[in-house]
C-alpha positions as protocol buffer text, in pm:
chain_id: "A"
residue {
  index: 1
  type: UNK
  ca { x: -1583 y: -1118 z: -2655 }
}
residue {
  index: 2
  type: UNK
  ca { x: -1273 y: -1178 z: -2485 }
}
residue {
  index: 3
  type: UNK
  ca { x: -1094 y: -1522 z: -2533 }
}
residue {
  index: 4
  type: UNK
  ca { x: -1120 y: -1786 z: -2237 }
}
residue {
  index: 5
  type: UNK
  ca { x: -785 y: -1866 z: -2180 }
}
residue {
  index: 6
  type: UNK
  ca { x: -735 y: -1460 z: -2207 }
}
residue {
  index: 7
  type: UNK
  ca { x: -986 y: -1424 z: -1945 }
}
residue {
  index: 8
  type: UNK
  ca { x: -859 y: -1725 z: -1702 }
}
residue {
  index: 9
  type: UNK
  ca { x: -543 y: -1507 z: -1723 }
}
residue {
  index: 10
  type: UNK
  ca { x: -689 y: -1230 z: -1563 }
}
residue {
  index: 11
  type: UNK
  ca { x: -869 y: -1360 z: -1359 }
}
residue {
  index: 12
  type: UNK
  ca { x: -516 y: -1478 z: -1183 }
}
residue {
  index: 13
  type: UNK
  ca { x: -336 y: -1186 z: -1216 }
}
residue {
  index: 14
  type: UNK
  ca { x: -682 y: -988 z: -1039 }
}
residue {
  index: 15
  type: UNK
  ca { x: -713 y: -1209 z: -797 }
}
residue {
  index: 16
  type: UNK
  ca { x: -363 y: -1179 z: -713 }
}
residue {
  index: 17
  type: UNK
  ca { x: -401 y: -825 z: -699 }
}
residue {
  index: 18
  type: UNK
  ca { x: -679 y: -850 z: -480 }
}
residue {
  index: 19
  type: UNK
  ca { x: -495 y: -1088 z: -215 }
}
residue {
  index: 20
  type: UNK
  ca { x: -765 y: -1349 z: -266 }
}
residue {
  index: 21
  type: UNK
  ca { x: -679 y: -1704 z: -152 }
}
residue {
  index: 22
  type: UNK
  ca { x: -520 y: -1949 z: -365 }
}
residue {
  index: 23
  type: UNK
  ca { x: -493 y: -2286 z: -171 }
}
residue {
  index: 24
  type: UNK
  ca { x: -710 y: -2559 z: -341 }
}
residue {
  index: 25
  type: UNK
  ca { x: -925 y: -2651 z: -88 }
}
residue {
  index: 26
  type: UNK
  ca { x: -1017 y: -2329 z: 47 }
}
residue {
  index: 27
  type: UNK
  ca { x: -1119 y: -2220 z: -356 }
}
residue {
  index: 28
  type: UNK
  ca { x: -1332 y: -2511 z: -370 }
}
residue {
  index: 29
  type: UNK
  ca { x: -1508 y: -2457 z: -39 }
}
residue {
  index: 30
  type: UNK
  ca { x: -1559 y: -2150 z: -180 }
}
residue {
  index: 31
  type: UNK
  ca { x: -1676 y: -2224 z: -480 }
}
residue {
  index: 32
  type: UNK
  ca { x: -1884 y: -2510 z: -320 }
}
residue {
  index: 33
  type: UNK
  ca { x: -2050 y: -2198 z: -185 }
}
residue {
  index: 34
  type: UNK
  ca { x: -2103 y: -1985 z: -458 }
}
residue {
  index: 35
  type: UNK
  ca { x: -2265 y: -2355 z: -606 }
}
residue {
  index: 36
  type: UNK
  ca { x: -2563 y: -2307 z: -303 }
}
residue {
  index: 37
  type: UNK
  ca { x: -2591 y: -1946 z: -403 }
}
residue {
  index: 38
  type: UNK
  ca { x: -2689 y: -1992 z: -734 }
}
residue {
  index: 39
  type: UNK
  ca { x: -2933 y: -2290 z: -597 }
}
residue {
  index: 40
  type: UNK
  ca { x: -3081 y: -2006 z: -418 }
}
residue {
  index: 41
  type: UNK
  ca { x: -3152 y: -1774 z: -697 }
}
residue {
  index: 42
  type: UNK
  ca { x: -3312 y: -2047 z: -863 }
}
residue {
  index: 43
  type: UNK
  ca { x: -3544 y: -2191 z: -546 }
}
residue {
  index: 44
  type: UNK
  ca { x: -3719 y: -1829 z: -622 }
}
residue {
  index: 45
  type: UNK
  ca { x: -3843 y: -1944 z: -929 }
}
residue {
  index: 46
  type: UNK
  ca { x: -4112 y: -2160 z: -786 }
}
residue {
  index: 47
  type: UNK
  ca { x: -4072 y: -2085 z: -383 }
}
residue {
  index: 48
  type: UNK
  ca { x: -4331 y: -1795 z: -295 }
}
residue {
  index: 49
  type: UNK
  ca { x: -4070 y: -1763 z: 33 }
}
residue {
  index: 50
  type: UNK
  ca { x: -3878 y: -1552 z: -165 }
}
residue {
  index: 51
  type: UNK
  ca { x: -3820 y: -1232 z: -375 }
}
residue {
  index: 52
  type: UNK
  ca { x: -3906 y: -1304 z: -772 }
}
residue {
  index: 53
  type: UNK
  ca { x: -3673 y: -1404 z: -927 }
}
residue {
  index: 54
  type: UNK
  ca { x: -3412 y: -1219 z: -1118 }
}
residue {
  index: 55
  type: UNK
  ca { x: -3157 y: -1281 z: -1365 }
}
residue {
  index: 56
  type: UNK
  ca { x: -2906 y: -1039 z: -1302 }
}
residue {
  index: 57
  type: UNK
  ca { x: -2846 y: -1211 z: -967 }
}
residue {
  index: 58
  type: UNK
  ca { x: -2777 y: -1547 z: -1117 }
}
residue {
  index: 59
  type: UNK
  ca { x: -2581 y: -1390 z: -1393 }
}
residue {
  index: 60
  type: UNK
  ca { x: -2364 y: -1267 z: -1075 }
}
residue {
  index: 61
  type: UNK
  ca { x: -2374 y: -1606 z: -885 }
}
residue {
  index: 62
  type: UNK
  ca { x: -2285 y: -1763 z: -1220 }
}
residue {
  index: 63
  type: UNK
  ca { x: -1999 y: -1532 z: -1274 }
}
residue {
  index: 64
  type: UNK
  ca { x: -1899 y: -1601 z: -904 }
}
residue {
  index: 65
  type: UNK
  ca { x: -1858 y: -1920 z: -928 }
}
residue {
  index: 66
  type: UNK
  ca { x: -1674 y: -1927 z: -1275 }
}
residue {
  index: 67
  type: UNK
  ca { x: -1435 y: -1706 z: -1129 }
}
residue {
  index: 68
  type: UNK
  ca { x: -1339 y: -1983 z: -853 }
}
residue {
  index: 69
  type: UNK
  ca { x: -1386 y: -2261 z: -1100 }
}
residue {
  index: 70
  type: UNK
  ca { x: -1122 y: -2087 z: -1316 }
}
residue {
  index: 71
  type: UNK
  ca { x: -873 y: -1981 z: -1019 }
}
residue {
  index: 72
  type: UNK
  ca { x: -885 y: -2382 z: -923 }
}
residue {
  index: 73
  type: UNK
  ca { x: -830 y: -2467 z: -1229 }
}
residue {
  index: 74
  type: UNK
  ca { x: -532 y: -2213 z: -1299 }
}
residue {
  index: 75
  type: UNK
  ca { x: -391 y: -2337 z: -970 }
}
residue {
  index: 76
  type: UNK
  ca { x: -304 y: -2690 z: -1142 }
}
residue {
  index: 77
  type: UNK
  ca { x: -205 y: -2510 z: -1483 }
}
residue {
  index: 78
  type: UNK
  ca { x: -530 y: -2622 z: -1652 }
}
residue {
  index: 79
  type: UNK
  ca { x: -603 y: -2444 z: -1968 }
}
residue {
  index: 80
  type: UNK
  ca { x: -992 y: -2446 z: -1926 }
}
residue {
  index: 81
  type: UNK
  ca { x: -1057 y: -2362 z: -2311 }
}
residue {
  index: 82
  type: UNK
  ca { x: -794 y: -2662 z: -2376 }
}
residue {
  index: 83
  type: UNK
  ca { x: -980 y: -2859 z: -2125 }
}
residue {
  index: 84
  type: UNK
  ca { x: -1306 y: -2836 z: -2277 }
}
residue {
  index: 85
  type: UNK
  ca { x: -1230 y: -2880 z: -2599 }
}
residue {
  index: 86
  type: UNK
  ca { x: -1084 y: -3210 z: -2505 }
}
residue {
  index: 87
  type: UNK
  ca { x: -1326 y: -3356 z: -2287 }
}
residue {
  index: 88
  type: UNK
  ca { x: -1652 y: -3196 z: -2427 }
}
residue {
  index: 89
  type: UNK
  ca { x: -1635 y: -3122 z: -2768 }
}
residue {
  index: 90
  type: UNK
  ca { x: -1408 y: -3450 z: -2821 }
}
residue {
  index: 91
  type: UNK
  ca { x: -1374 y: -3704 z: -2622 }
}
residue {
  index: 92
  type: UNK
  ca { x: -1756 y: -3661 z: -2492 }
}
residue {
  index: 93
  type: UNK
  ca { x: -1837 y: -3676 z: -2894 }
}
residue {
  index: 94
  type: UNK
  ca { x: -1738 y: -4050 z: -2880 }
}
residue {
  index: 95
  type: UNK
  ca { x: -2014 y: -4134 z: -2584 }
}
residue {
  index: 96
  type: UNK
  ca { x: -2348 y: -4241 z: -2678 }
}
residue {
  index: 97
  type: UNK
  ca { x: -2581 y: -3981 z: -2522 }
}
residue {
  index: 98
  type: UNK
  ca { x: -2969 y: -4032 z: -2404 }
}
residue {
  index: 99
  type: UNK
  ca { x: -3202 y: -3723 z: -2458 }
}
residue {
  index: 100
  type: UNK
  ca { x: -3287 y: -3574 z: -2121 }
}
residue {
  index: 101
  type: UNK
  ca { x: -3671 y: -3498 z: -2299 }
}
């Protein structure tokens, strides 16, 4: 498996390539988007409207909107593995957390 900070480096030099957008607020509209699209996939879990569900789509919706979440973040210089790290793994450690269950 590739490294994250390996892979938010492609992802800007592909996107580049591929004369996608880069201004801030049009990735997050777009990634706003790619939010409702995996909402989608998973209305057809319960919804009899729709297909079945399938994985394979929301593995693509997912990778979608990482893709955008990464190119907004690389737009500010943000190291997403860095990022995490920080707020997740550490400073989130310090929290006091409720189950969800």
């Amino acid at each position: 498996m590739k490294d994250l900070t390996d892979i938010q480096r492609r992802i800007v030099e592909v996107r580049k390539q591929r004369g996608f957008v880069t201004d801030p607020t049009k990735i997050q509209v777009l990634l706003t988007e790619e939010i409702g699209e995996i909402s989608s996939e998973l209305k057809r879990l319960w919804s009899k409207s729709y297909d079945e569900f399938n994985a394979d789509r929301l593995a693509e919706e997912i990778a979608d909107a990482f893709v955008l979440l990464s190119a907004l973040a690389s737009t500010f210089d943000i190291d997403l593995a860095q990022a995490v790290e920080s707020k997740f793994f550490s400073k989130d450690s310090r929290r006091s957390w409720k189950s969800a269950e």
